[in-house]
Each structure stands twice: as C-alpha cells, then as structure tokens.
N, C-alpha and C positions, 0 to 999 in steps of 0.2 A: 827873651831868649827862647829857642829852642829846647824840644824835651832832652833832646841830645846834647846838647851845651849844656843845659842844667846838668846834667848828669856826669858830665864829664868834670865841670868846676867842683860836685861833691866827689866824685872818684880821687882828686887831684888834692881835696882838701883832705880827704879822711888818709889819703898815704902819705903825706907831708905830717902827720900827726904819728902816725901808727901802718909800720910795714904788717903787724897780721889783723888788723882790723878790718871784718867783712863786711861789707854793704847789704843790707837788704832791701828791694828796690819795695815801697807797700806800694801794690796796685789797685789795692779795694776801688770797684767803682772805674777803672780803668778798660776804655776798650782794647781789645787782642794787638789791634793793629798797631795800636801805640806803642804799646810793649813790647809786638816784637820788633820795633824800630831798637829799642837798647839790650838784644838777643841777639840781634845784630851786631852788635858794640862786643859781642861775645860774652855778655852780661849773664851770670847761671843762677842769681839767688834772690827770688821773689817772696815778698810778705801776703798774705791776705788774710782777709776777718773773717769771713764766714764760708762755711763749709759747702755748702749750695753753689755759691756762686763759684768758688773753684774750682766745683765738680766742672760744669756745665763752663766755664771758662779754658781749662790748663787742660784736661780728660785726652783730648786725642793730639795737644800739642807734645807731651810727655810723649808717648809714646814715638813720635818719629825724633824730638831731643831728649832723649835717657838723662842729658848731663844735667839739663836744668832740676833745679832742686827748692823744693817749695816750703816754707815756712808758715804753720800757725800763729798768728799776732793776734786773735783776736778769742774772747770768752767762745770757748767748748763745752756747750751742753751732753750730757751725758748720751742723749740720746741720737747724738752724730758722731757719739767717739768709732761707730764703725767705718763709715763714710769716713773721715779724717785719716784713719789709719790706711784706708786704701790708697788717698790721693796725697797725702803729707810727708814729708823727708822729716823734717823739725817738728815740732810741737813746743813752744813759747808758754801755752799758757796753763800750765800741768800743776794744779792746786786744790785737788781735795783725793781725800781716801778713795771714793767712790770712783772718779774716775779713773788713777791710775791701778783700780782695779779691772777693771775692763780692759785697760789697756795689758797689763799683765796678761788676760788669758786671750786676748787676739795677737799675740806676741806666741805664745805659748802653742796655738793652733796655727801657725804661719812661721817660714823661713823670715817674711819681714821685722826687720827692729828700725825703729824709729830712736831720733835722738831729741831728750828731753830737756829741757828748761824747767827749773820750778818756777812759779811766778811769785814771788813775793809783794805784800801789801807793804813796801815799804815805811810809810809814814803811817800805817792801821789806821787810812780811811774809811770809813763806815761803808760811803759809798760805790769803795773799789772794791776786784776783786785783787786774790791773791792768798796766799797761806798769811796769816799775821806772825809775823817779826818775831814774833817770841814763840812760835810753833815750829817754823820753817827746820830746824835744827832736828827735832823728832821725826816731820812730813820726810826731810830728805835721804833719812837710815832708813826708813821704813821700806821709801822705793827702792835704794839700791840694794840694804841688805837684805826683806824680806820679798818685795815683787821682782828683785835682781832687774829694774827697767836699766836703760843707759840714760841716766841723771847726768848731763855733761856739764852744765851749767846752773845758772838763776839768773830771772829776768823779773824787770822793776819798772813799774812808771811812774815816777815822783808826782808830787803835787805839783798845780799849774801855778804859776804867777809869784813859786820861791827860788829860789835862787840850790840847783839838785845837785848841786857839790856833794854835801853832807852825804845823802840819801845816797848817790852813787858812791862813796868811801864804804859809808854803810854795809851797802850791798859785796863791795869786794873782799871788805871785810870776815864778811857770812861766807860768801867762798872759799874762801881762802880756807878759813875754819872745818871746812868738811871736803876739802881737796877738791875742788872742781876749776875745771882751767879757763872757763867760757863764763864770759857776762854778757845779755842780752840788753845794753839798755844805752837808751838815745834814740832822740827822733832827729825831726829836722830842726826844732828850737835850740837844741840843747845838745848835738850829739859831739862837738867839741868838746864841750863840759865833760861827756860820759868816756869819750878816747881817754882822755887826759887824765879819768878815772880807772885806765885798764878795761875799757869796752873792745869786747872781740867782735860783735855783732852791734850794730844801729839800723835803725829801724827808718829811712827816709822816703818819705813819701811827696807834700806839698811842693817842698823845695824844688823837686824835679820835675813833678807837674804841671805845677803855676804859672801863667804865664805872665813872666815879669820883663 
C-alpha cells in the first residue's frame, strides 16, 4: 500500500474508534517529500524525535504553512530545550525539574507558550525515561502551580511485548486525578488499545510508512 492509503486506513480506524482522537503522523527519518504527500491530505500534526533534524527539516515549511503543528516525541536534552522551544507547538516529553525550568523562563522572555505533556515512566523502567509513577503527582503541581507551564496532558510508553491495557487505565487514571484532559499514548502497535483507553493523541509512525 501506498503512504497515502496507509494513512488514510489509520485516519479511518482511529475515527471509527474515537471522534476527538488526534493523529500524530511520527516522521523521524522521514524525507520532506513524503510528508508532504499527507499535507496534502490536509494532514496538520507531525511527531519527531530530535530537535536537529526538525530544525533543518519543518524551519522554512512552517513558515509558508503556519497551520501545521509539530510535536516533541522524542527525550529533550536540556541543552536543546532552546531550539525546541523555537520550532515545537507540543512538547510530549516534559520530565524533570531542570527542564521545565528552562522552559519557564523562555516562556516568560517570549509571547510563545507551548503545550506540555508530562511523560511518565509508567511501568518505573530503569531503562526509560519519564517522571516515575509515584512522583508524577508532585512534578505536575509544581509545573502548573509553581512554573504556571500549560500542563495539558501525560504521555506514556508502556513496556514492549505486555499487553498496555493496564498501564494505559493507569495513566488516565493519573489524569484524571490532577484534571488534565489530554493523553498522549499509543503508537502504531497498540494505539487501538490506547483510544479505547481515552487516548486523545497517538503517536503513528511504521504503520503509514511501511511498505506492506
């Protein structure tokens, strides 16, 4: 299939599931042209991982489409939270003190606000990141009440190869509990699983890629 047919079978499956559940198309790795084949499609909301390559990718397509809107999915080292903040609409992966302080005061120096995602370590994998599970509740008073960020949500990436029912109940659960109306979570494995969890955003990449 086609990148365009892939994309339209997940457009057609996530609204059969869920009328406010938004698409995030990840283009990590992704050439322009491909992409904007589903910009075409009149498609506005892109995922990517690292802050470099979005520079030097999206920099001068934004400027002549204003509409499209870009999404961080991927770990934000402290020392690109500037870059990020110039070329990001979202921010997914917002989990430690240090940086949502940074972002606070390029917030604070700028008309721009960006809208945040905690990340949570849902299952407190060693090997992942994210706030762990039982901090997340302190990390997300702290941005809204004391850095006043726009905390819209929390975003999760489960463990591979269990079954992320739980971990997605989990996570809405943790919402739910500190009012936030957005969940970031599901990819292309699993992102039935995460609607059907109250996923407002998934994260789909492979699926529309791939050539199957």
């Amino acid at each position: 299939m086609s990148v365009v047919n892939n994309y339209n079978y997940i457009i057609n499956s996530i609204q059969s599931l869920s009328k406010k559940a938004t698409l995030i198309v990840v283009t990590k790795n992704q050439n322009l042209d491909v992409v904007k084949l589903l910009i075409k499609e009149n498609h506005l909301h892109f995922g990517e991982n690292k802050v470099q390559e979005t520079l030097s990718k999206w920099q001068k397509l934004i400027l002549t489409s204003p509409e499209i809107k870009l999404h961080l999915i991927g770990k934000l080292q402290s020392n690109k939270a500037k870059d990020a903040f110039k070329i990001f609409h979202y921010i997914h992966t917002l989990d430690n003190e240090k940086l949502a302080k940074i972002f606070e005061k390029l917030e604070n120096n700028s008309s721009k606000k960006i809208k945040y995602f905690v990340q949570v370590n849902i299952a407190n994998e060693p090997q992942k990141n994210g706030i762990p599970f039982n901090q997340a509740n302190q990390f997300i008073k702290y941005c809204v009440n004391d850095l006043k960020l726009n905390i819209i949500g929390l975003m999760c990436i489960p463990p591979i190869e269990v079954n992320p029912d739980q971990h997605f109940k989990n996570l809405a659960k943790l919402a739910m509990a500190n009012n936030l109306s957005e969940l970031s979570m599901g990819m292309s494995n699993d992102y039935e699983i995460a609607i059907k969890n109250g996923a407002t955003f998934v994260r789909v990449g492979s699926k529309i890629f791939s050539e199957n």
